[in-house]
NUDO-732214 format. One record per residue (C-alpha): x, z, y. Coordinates in pm, whole numbers, plus 50000, padded with zeros to 5 digits. Layout:
XZY;...
! end
This chain:
548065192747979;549345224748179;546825239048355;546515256648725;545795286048548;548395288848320;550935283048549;549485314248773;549955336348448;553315321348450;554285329848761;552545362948720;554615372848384;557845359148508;557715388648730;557015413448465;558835397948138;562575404248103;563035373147881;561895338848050;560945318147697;558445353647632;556885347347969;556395311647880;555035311747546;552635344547667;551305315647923;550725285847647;553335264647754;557155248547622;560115265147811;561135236047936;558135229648095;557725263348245;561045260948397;560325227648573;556775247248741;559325277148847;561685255348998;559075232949170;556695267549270;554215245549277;550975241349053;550205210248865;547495200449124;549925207549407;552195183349308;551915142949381;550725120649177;552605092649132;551925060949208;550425037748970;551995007148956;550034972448897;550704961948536;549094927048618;548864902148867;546524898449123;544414874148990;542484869049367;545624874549524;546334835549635;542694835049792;542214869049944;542724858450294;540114837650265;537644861850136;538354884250426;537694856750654;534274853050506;533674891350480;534414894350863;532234862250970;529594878750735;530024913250658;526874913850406;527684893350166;528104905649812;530844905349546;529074887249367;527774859949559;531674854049690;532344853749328;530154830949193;531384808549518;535034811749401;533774795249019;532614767849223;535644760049400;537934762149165;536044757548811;537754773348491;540214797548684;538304827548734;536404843848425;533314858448439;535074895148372;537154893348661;533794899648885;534514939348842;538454934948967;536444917949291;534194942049360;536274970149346;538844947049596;536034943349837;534714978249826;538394988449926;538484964450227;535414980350321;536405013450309;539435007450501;539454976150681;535574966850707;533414972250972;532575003651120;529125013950924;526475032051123;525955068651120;522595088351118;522755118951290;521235150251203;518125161251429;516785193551555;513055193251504;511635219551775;507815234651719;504925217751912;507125185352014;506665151851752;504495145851543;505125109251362;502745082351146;502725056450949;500955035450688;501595039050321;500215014050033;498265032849783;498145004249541;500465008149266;498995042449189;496285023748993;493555042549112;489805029949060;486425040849196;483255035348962;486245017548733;487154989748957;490864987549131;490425004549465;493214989049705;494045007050014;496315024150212;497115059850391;497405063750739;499885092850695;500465119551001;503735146251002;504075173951195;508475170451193;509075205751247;506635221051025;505965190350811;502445200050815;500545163950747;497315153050674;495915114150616;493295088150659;491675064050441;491945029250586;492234995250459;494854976850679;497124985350964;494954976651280;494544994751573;491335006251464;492825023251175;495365041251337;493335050451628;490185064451362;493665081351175;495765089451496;492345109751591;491615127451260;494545141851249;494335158151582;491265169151550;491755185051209;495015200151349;493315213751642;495905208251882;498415180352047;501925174251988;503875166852273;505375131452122;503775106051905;506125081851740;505225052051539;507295024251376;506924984251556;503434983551482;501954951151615;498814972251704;500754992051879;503914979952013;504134947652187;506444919652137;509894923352283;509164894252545;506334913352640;506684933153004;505084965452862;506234984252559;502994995652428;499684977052364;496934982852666;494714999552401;497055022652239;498455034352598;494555041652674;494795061752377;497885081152367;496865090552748;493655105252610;494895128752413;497845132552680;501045121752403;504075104352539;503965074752345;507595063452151;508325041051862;511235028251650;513895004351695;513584973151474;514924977751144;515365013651165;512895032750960;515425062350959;514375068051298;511085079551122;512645094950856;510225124250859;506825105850793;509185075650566;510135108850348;506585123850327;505305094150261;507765087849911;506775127749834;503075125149933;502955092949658;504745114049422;502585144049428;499665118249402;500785104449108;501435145348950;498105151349046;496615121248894;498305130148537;497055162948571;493955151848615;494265129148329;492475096648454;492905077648825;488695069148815;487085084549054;482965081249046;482495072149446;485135071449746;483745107949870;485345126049557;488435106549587;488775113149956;487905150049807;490605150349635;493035137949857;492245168350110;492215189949834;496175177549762;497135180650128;495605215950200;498025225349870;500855208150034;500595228750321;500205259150162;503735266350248;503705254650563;502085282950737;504775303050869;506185273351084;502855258651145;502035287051335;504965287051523;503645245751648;500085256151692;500965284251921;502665253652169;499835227052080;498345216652414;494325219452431;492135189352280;490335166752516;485995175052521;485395143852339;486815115452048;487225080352200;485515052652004;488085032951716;486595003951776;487914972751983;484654953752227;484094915452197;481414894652355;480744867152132;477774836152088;476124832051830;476634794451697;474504774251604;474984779451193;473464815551287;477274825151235;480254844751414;483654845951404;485664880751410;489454883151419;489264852951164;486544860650931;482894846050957;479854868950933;476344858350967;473434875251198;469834869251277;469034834251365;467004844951643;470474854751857;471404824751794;473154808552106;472764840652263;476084864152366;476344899552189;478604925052168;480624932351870;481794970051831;484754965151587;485284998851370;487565003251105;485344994550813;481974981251008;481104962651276;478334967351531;475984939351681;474694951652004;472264932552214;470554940352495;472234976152507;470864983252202;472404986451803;470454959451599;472624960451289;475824971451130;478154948750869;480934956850663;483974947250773;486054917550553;489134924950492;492094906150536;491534866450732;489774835350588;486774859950443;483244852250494;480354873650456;476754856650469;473684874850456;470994849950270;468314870350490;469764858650799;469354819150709;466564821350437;463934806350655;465624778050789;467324775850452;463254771350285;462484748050553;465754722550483;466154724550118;468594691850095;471224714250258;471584735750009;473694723949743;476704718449938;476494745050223;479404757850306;478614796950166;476984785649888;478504814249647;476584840749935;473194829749824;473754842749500;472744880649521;473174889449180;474154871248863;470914869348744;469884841549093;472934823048983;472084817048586;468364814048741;469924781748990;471804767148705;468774767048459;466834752648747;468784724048780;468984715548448;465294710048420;465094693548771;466774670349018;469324690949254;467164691049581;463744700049344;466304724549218;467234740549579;463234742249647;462674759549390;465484785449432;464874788049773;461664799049739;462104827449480;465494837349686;462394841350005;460654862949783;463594880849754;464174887750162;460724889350206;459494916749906;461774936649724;465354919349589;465344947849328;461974934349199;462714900049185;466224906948974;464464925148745;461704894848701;464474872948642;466094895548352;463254891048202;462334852048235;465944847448127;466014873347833;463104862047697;464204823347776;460944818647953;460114789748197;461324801748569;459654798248899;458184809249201;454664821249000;456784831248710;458984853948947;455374867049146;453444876648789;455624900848719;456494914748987;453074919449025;452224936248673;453344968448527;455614959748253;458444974248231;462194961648242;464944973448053;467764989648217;471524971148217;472464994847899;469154981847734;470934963447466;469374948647148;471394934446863;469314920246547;470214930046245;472934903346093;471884884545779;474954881945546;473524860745266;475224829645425;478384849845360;477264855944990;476624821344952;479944806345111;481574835544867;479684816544538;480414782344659;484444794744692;484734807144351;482594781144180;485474751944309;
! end
């Protein structure tokens, strides 16, 4: 094939070569051929192309109409799935290797009669203006802490002009996540953005029905920190596109950092949240420059943080138990049937009575949780034995392992409400003493296969002996003359 090149040397010798079939065998090409290039003065990717003619008919040809009559009603649906319609209609006439012709058919409708696709235009990101967040799953990084799956997520905050961003351990996307998040990052950024832009966040954003855009507690927010609140339009992340894009690198440069690393354990949360600042401060290590350039137009901090937590006056039923945003949780029975305030943080929650703090509880994540405190029911629980075997928590009563085998062996040896007594009342001595002590009484009842009870439980807690830590493992030695003996009996037959 003549080249664009040769034919410029062509042209080039023609004007220096007396004798034409010199020029064109100096420039790698047949006379002929260099005569047709002179006459044309045109190079070979100058000159048209010509048309390629179909060698084979149209095998859609007598049903296209209706294909673009169900492209235009539905302008998402797939070659494929039209295909696989057409094989229905009319079985045996199209083959399965006739999908390709289709989809390059309907990719040139597309292209030229299709609908109009939309079109993202390029921002300008100025210094000091938005700032953006979002949540990002953490999960399928396989990190652990103390070896077991740790499942979470990243509230993730992006400076768009200097992509300076920073992030937030949290556990779901409430309000009290982004607010704790939202608040971190401004602080630790010691400044505020003029914009704050979210995605439809339902702890956010209200429903489109709704008279007001935003959420009464995240306006109260925003106009703390003085942001002009704005969020995305449904289904358009690209709208976000700075913190969707940080969020894809900041996973990435997780994952790097992990294999660096050469394990994902991590011995407590601190030294995993260590190392996730750690990342972020090297992430904006080249940052500075334009970072500078936004904290210069930052407007001042407000004098104080506002409290990520959401209020709730609740009463205490009469099962000693409440009921927050659709998990149970169990306090004193002496406030029950009276009101108290729940304080709702991101990972606790308060009980406040009587203007005063009188105890804090982990927060269950997700709905349909429970989390019963045996403490909390133990003396009504002593008192009312027969309720025990099919109360409701049952599984919460069980503060180690070692109570549960210790339950089990009871009943065994007893009937199921002699059983419950019995429990009950070493499960007391727990809440009332030391639930360390009495765990470590049971190892040893159990490991020893000794008789258990209340007295059992009380004698040694009561003496000095000690009790072998988890790791304390003892294996007798294994006795293989059986083994020589089956061996003898195997050869003798």
């Amino acid at each position: 094939m003549v080249t664009d090149q040769q034919v410029r040397r062509l042209f080039k010798l023609i004007q220096s070569e007396k004798n034409f079939g010199i020029a064109a065998m100096k420039a790698g090409m047949d006379e002929k051929t260099a005569r047709k290039y002179r006459e044309k003065g045109k190079l070979p990717g100058e000159l048209k192309q010509e048309p390629r003619h179909r060698t084979r008919k149209d095998p859609f040809a007598d049903v296209w109409d209706g294909i673009k009559e169900m492209l235009a009603i539905n302008p998402g649906l797939e070659a494929k799935t039209v295909f696989e319609d057409l094989q229905r209609r009319y079985p045996g006439r199209f083959a399965d290797g006739q999908l390709r012709t289709l989809q390059r058919k309907i990719k040139h409708w597309r292209a030229t009669e299709g609908p109009p696709k939309e079109i993202f235009f390029a921002q300008i990101h100025k210094p000091g203006q938005l700032c953006q967040s979002d949540f990002t799953h953490m999960g399928q990084l396989g990190i652990t802490i103390d070896s077991v799956p740790f499942d979470h997520l990243v509230y993730h905050f992006v400076l768009t002009y200097s992509n300076w961003e920073t992030g937030t351990v949290c556990f779901s996307e409430s309000f009290e996540s982004l607010s704790q998040g939202l608040q971190n990052a401004l602080w630790k950024l010691g400044g505020v953005p003029q914009e704050h832009r979210t995605d439809c966040l339902t702890t956010a954003v209200n429903k489109a029905s709704h008279p007001e855009v935003f959420t009464r507690r995240y306006q109260d927010l925003v106009e703390h920190y003085g942001l002009t609140p704005c969020k995305t339009n449904p289904s358009s992340p690209n709208e976000n596109g700075d913190v969707e894009q940080r969020n894809y690198r900041f996973k990435k440069a997780v994952e790097q950092a992990l294999l660096l690393r050469g394990h994902r354990n991590f011995n407590d949360r601190e030294e995993y949240e260590r190392f996730l600042d750690n990342l972020f401060t090297q992430l904006n290590a080249g940052r500075q420059k334009r970072l500078t350039e936004e904290l210069a137009l930052l407007r001042r901090l407000p004098k104080y943080r506002i409290d990520s937590c959401k209020k709730l006056d609740l009463k205490v039923g009469p099962s000693s138990t409440i009921r927050v945003n659709h998990n149970v949780y169990s306090v004193d029975s002496r406030l029950i049937g009276e009101t108290i305030q729940i304080r709702l943080y991101m990972e606790c929650l308060e009980i406040w009575y009587g203007q005063k703090k009188i105890d804090t509880l982990p927060r269950q994540r997700g709905e349909g949780k429970h989390s019963i405190n045996y403490r909390h029911i133990i003396d009504s629980l002593v008192r009312k034995p027969g309720a025990f075997e099919n109360y409701r928590y049952l599984e919460d009563m069980f503060p180690t392992s070692r109570f549960r085998i210790a339950y089990d062996s009871l009943k065994k040896r007893y009937t199921i409400k002699s059983a419950a007594a019995r429990y009950l009342k070493i499960l007391y001595l727990a809440a009332r003493d030391s639930e360390v002590a009495v765990d470590n009484a049971l190892m040893v009842l159990i490991n020893e296969n000794r008789d258990i009870s209340q007295d059992a439980v009380q004698r040694l807690m009561a003496s000095s002996l000690p009790v072998g830590r988890p790791d304390d493992v003892h294996i007798p030695e294994v006795n293989l003359t059986c083994y020589d003996q089956l061996l003898e009996e195997v050869t003798s037959c």
